[in-house]
N, C-alpha and C positions, 0 to 999 in steps of 0.2 A: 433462504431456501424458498423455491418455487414451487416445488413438488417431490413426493414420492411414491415409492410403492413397492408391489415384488408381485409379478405375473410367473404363474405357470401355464407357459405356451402347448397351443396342439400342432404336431408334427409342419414344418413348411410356415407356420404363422409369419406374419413376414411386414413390417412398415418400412413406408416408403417405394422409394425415393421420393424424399422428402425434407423438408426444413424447419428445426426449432425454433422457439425466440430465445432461448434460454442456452446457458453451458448446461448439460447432461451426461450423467457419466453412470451407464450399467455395469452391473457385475454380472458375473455366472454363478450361479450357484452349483446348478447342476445339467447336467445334459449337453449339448453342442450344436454350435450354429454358425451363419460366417456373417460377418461386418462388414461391408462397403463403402468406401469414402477415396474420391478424387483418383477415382481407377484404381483402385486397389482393395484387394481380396482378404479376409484376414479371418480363416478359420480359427474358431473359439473355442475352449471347453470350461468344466470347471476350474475356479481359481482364476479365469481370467474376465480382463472388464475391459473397457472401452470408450471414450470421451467425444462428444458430437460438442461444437462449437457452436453460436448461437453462427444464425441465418446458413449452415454448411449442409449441401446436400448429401445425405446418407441416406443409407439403406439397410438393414437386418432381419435377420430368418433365421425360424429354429431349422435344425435336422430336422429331416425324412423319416429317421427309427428312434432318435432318442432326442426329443425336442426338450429346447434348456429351459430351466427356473432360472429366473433373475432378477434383481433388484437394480432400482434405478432413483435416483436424486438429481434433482434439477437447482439452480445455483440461478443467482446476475445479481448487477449492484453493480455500482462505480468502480470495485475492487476486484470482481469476476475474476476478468482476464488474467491481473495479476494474481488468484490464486491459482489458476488454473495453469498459469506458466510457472507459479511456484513449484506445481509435482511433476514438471517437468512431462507434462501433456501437450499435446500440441496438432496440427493437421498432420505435421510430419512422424509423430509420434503417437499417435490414441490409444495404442494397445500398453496395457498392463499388465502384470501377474503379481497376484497377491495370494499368501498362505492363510490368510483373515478373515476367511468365510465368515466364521461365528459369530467374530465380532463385529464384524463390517451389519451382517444378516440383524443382530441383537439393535443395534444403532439406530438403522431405519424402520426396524419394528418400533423403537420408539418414536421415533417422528411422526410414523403411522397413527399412534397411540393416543399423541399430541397434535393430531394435525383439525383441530377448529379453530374460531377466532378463540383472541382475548391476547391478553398483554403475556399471560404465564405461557400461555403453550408457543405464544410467538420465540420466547427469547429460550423457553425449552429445544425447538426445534433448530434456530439458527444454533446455539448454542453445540448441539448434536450434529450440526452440519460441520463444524468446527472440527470436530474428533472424527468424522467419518474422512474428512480430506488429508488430517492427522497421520491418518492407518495407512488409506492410500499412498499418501507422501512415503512411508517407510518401505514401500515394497519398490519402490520407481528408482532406477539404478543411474546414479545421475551422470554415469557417462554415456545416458542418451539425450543428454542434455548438449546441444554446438558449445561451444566453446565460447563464444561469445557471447552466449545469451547466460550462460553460468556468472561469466564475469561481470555485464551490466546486472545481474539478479545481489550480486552478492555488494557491488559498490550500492546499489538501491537501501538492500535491508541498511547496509552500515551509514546512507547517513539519515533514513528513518531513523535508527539507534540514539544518532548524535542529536536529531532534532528534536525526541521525545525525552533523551535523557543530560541536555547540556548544563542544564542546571546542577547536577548530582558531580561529586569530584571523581567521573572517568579518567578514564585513561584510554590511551588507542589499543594497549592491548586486551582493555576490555570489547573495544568495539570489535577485533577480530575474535576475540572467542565466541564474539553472540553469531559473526557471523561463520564461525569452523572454519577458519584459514590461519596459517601465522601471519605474523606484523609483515613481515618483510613482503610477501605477498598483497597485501592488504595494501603497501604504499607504491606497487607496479600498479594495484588495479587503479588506484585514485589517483594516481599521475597521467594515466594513459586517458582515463574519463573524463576527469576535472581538472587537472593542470597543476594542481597542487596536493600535499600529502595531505594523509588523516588527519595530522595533527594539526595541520594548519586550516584543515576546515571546521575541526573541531574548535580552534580559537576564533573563527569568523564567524561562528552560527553565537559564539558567548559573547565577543564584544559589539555584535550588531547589535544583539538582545540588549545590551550594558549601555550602548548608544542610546536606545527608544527606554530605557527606564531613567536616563539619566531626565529625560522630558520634565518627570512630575518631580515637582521640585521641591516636595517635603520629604525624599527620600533618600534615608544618608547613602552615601556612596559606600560604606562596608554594606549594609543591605544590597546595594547590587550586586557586589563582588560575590556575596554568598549564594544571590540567587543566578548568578551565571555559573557556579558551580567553582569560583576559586576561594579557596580556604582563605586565604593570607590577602589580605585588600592593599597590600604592597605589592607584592606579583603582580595582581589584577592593573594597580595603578600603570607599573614599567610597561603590561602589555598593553594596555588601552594607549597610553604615551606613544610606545612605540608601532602600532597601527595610526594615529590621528594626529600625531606629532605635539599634540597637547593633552595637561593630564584630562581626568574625568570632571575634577571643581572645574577648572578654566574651559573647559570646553559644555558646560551646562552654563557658566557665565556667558559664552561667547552664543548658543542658543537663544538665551534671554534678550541678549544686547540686541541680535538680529530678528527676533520676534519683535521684540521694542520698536526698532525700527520699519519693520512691515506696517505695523501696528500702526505708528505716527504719518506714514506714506498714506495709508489707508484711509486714513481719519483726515488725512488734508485730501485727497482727492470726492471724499466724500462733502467734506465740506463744499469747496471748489461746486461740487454739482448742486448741491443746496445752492448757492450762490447763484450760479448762472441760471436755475428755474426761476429764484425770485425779482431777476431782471425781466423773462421772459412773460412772468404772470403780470408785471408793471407795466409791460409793454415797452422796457428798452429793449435795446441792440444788445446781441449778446456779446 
């Protein structure tokens, strides 16, 4: 969170045209006004809000007779964009309507509340930021959402899902429930993005991981198997076999033997250069 607040404007008040550094998204509390962005008009009243993208020139004004109260929260981070495309905001889309005055209003009174330094009111207010985009998200009807961008949003959450949870014994119809689609769906959208189904990305993100632990070499192979998320360390063996065409033991041998011999290449080239200095400090030919 970057910022907050809640102004009650006098009649016409008006910013801009003008440019954020930040995503920023007002509400109305009460009163009416219009929003401008990218040649377009968009009378406001209570219940509704509106989303300014960072560097995007806008413009907003209360009413002439009934100038709005409104609250506003500013937002960036590495993940910005992708929240902001989560509620299905956008330049194409800014406008919102939400039923959530009070709580939306309760929210950023507390951020108001919490807004000095220190470590508690820092992780108070993101935290609060969190549940404010929450509320938002629930009122945003996601057939304002293109179609394609619903589809890339939803292959995204699910293989976040597979990446934070490969280890644990999912299943793919766990991956589409987190992301509210059925399976069948779920194996169009990740054949159309990625070329291959859930299920098979969900076994490439486990036996990569099964790969790089097989590295340290005090570690029994059922412990990988559990910590890629397969029960049965015979399953896990047929599928690592049958991705690397060798089981997990012969292919953590077959790592060593090629480390070994990097290792021996290495050490004779090193040598080789030790050698050819101490011709050259003797003053032979090299």
């Amino acid at each position: 969170m970057t910022c907050c607040g809640c102004s009650r404007t006098e009649p016409l008040h008006h910013f801009g045209p003008a440019l954020k550094p930040h995503y920023l998204i007002h509400y109305v509390l009460s009163g009416k006004g219009i929003f401008r962005l990218e040649g377009k008009e968009y009378p406001l009243e209570a219940g509704y809000g509106f989303l300014i993208e960072p560097g995007q020139m806008s413009f907003y004004q209360a009413d002439g007779k009934e100038p709005w109260t409104y609250i506003w929260v500013g937002f960036a981070g590495s993940r910005a964009k992708e929240y902001a495309e989560g509620l299905g905001l956008s330049s194409r889309h800014p406008v919102f309507r939400s039923g959530h005055s009070d709580e939306l209003y309760g929210i950023v009174r507390d951020m108001m509340d919490h807004n000095t330094s220190g470590t508690a009111n820092e992780w108070r207010r993101n935290g609060s930021l969190q549940v404010f985009l929450s509320v938002v998200a629930q009122s945003v009807p996601i057939s304002k959402q293109d179609e394609e961008d619903r589809a890339n949003r939803y292959v995204r959450r699910a293989v976040e899902f597979i990446q934070r949870n490969y280890c644990n014994p999912i299943r793919v119809t766990d991956v589409a429930d987190y992301v509210c689609v059925n399976r069948s769906y779920l194996y169009t959208l990740f054949q159309n993005s990625l070329g291959m189904s859930p299920q098979q990305f969900l076994a490439t993100c486990r036996l990569t991981r099964a790969a790089e632990l097989l590295k340290i070499p005090d570690l029994p192979v059922e412990s990988i198997a559990f910590s890629c998320g397969y029960q049965d360390p015979l399953v896990f063996t047929r599928a690592f076999r049958q991705k690397n065409g060798v089981s997990p033991s012969a292919y953590r041998r077959q790592m060593k033997e090629d480390e070994n011999r990097w290792n021996r290449e290495h050490l004779k080239q090193v040598e080789d250069f030790i050698a050819e200095v101490g011709k050259l400090e003797q003053g032979g030919e090299p």
